[in-house]
C-alpha positions in Angstrom: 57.0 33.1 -32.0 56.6 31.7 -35.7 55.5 33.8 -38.3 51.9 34.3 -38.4 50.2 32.6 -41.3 46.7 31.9 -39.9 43.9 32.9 -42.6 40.1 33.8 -42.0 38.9 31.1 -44.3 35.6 30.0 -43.1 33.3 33.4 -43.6 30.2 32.1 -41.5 33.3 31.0 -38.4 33.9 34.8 -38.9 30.8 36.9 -38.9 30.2 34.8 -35.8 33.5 35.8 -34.3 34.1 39.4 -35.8 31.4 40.8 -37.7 29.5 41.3 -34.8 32.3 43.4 -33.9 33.2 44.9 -37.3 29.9 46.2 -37.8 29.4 48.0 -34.8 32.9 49.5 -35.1 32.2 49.9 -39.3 29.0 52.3 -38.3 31.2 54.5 -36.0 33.2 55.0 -38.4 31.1 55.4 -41.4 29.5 58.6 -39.3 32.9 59.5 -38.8 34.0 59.4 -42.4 30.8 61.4 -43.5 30.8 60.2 -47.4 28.8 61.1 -50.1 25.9 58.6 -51.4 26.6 58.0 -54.8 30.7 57.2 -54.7 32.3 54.4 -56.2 34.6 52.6 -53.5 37.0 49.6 -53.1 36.8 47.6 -49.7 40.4 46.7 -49.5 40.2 43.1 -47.5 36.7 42.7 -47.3 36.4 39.4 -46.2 33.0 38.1 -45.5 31.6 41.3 -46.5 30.6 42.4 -43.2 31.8 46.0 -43.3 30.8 46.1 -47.8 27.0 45.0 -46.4 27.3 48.5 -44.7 28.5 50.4 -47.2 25.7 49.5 -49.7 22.8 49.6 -47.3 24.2 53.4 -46.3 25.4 55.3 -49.4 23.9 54.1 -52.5 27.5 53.9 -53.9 27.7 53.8 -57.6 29.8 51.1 -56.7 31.6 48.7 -54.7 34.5 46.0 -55.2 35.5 44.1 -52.6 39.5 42.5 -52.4 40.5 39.6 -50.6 42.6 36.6 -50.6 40.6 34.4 -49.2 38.0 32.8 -51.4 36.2 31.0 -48.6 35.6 34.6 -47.0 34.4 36.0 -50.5 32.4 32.8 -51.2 30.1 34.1 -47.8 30.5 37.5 -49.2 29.0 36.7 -52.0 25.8 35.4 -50.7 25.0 38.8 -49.1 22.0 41.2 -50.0 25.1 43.8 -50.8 26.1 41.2 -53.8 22.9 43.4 -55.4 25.6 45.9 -56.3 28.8 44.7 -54.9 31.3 42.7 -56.7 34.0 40.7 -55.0 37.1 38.9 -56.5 40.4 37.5 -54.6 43.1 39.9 -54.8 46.2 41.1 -52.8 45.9 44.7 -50.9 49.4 45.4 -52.4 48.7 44.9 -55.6 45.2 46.2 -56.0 43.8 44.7 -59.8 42.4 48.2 -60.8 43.8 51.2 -62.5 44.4 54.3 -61.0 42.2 56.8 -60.2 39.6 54.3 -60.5 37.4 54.9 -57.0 36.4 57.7 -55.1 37.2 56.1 -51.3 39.2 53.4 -50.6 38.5 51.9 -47.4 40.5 49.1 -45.2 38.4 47.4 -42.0 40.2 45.8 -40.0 43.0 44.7 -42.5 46.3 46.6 -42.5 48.1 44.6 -39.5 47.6 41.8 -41.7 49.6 43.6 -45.2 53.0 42.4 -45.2 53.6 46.0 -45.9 51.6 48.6 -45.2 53.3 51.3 -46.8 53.0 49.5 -49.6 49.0 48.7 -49.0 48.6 52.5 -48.2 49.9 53.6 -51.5 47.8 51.6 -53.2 45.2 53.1 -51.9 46.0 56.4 -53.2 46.8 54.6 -56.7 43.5 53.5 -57.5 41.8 56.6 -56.0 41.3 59.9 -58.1 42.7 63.7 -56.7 40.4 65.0 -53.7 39.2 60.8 -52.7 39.0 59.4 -49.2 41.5 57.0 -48.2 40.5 55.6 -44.9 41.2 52.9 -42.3 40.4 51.3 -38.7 42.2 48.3 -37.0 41.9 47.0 -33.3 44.4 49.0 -31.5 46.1 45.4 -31.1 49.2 46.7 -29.2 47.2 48.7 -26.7 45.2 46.5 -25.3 41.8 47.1 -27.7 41.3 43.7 -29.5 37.9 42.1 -29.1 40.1 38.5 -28.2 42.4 40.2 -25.9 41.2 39.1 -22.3 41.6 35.6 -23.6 44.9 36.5 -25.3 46.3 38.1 -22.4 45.7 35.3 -20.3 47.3 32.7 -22.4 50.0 34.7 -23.1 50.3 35.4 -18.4 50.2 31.4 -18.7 53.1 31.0 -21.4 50.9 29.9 -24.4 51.3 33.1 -26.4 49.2 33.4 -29.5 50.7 34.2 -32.8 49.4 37.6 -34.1 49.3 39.6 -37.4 52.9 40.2 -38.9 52.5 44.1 -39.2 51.2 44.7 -35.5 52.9 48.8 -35.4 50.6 49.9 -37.9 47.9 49.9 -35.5 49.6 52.4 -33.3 47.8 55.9 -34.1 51.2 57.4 -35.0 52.3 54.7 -37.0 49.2 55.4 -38.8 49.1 59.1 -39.2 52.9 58.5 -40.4 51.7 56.2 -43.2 48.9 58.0 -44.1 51.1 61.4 -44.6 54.2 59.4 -45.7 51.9 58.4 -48.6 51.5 61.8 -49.1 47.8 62.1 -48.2 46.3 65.3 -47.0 43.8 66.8 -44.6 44.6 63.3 -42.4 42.2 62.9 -39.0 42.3 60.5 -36.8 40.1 59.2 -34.0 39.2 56.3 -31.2 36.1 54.0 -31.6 35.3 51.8 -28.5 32.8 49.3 -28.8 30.8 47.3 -26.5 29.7 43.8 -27.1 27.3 41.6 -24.5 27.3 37.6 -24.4 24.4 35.9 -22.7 27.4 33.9 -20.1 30.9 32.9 -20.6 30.1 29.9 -22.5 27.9 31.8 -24.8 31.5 34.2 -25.3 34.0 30.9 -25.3 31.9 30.2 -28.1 33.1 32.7 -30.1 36.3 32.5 -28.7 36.8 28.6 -30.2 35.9 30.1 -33.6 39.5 31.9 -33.5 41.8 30.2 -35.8 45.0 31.4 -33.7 43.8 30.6 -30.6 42.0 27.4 -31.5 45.6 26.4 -32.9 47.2 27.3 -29.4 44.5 24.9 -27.7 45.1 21.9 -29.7 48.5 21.7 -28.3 47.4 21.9 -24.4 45.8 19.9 -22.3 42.1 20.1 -21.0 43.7 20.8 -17.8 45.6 23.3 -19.0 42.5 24.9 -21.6 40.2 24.8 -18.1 42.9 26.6 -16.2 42.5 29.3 -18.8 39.3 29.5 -19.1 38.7 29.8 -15.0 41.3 32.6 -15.6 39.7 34.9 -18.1 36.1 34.2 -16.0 37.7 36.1 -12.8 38.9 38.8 -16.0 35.3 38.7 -17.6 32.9 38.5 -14.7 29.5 38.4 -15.6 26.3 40.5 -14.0 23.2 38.9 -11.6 21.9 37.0 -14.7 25.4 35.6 -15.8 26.1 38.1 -18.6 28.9 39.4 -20.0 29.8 42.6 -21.4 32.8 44.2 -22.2 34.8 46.7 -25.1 37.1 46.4 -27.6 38.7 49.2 -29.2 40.1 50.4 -32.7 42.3 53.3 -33.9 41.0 55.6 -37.4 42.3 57.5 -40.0 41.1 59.1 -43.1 42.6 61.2 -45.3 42.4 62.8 -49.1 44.4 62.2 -52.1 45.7 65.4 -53.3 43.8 66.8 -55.9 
C-alpha cells in the first residue's frame, strides 16, 4: 500500500466526519484526566479545534495553544468561541515552537498514529511541560478494530480496495503506548478504554459522513459505481439499522496519561 499522505484539510468536512466523535471521546477522557481549572496547556494536533473547544469551556485554563499542520483545519479552529482564549498557529508535533517547561498538560486527540515518530512526538511533550505536568493522549484503537470508519474500511479492504491508513498505526496499541509513555521517562502512567456510541438517522444519513473521508473518498474514485454499490450493500448487512431505519454503533480509543517527573 503507498505511503499514507492524506491530510484533514477542510475543518468543516471534519467536524462533520470526526468531531462528532472526538468530542464524545474528548469528554470521557477529560473526566478521566481530572485536571485542574486554571492550567496552561498545548493541544498537540488540534485540528479543527474540536477537542481545544472542550478544553476552554471545561477548565478555565490560563491558556491554550493549539499545533497543527494544516492551516485549513486551524483556519475553522479559529472561528470557534474557544478562539476567546485559545491561540492556534501551524506547527509540527515533533518539533513543538515553544520552550521547555512552558505548559502544565500537554495533550494529543487523536494524533499520534499520524507522527512520523512518536517517540519523538512523546518527548516533546515532556519538553515543553514543567516537572509534576500531565502528558496525556487517546487515538482510535485502529489495529483493534475501534475506528469510527472501520465497518466501511473492513469491508473494502474483504473486497480488495484496502484504504491507506496513518503511517505510525502500533502506537495505538495500549502497550505500545504505555512503552512510549515510560520510555520517555514519564511517571505515574494510567491507562484506559473509552468506547463511544454514535447514532445516524439511516445509512445514507452515515454514508454521508463516510464520503467526507479523504482516504476512502480517494479509494472510491478509482472504482466503479458498481463496485462503490457492492460496498455499500455490504456494510448495510454490517450496519443494520432499527424499526425506524436508524443506525447506531461504537467506535473505540485507547488512553494514557502520565507526569513529567518533578
Amino acid at each position: 500500500m503507498a505511503e499514507f499522505q492524506i491530510r484533514f484539510d477542510d475543518g468543516a468536512a471534519y467536524e462533520r466526519m470526526m468531531g462528532v466523535w472526538s468530542r464524545m471521546a474528548g469528554e470521557i477522557f477529560l473526566d478521566w484526566m481530572k485536571p485542574a481549572a486554571g492550567l496552561r496547556w498545548i493541544d498537540v494536533g488540534c485540528g479543527n479545534g474540536a477537542f481545544t473547544e472542550l478544553i476552554v469551556d471545561r477548565f478555565a485554563p490560563a491558556e491554550v495553544e493549539g499545533i497543527d499542520p494544516s492551516e485549513g483545519q486551524l483556519a475553522f479552529a479559529r472561528q470557534r468561541p474557544a478562539a476567546r482564549l485559545a491561540k492556534f498557529q501551524q506547527g509540527d508535533a515533533m518539533a513543538l515552537p515553544f520552550a521547555a517547561n512552558r505548559f502544565d498538560v500537554a495533550a494529543m486527540a487523536l494524533v499520534l498514529f499520524f507522527v512520523p515518530d512518536p517517540a519523538k512526538g512523546v518527548a516533546e511533550m515532556v519538553r515543553v511541560v514543567r516537572p509534576g505536568g500531565i502528558v496525556a493522549a487517546y487515538l482510535w484503537d485502529m489495529l483493534g478494530g475501534g475506528f469510527p470508519m472501520e465497518p466501511v474500511q473492513a469491508e473494502m479492504r474483504d473486497m480488495g480496495h484496502p484504504v491507506a491508513r496513518p503511517p505510525s498505526m502500533d502506537a495505538s496499541r495500549m502497550d505500545v503506548l504505555r512503552g512510549l509513555w515510560q520510555g520517555a521517562g514519564i511517571e505515574q502512567v494510567e491507562t484506559r478504554e473509552i468506547t463511544v456510541q454514535r447514532s445516524f438517522d439511516n445509512f445514507e444519513d452515515f454514508w454521508s459522513i463516510v464520503l467526507l473521508s479523504p482516504s476512502i473518498v480517494a479509494v472510491l474514485k478509482t472504482l466503479t459505481a458498481a463496485q462503490i454499490d457492492a460496498i455499500k450493500a455490504r456494510v448495510r448487512e454490517r450496519l443494520p439499522g432499527d424499526t425506524t431505519g436508524r443506525i447506531t454503533f461504537s467506535a473505540r480509543a485507547n488512553a494514557i496519561k502520565g507526569r513529567v517527573p518533578a
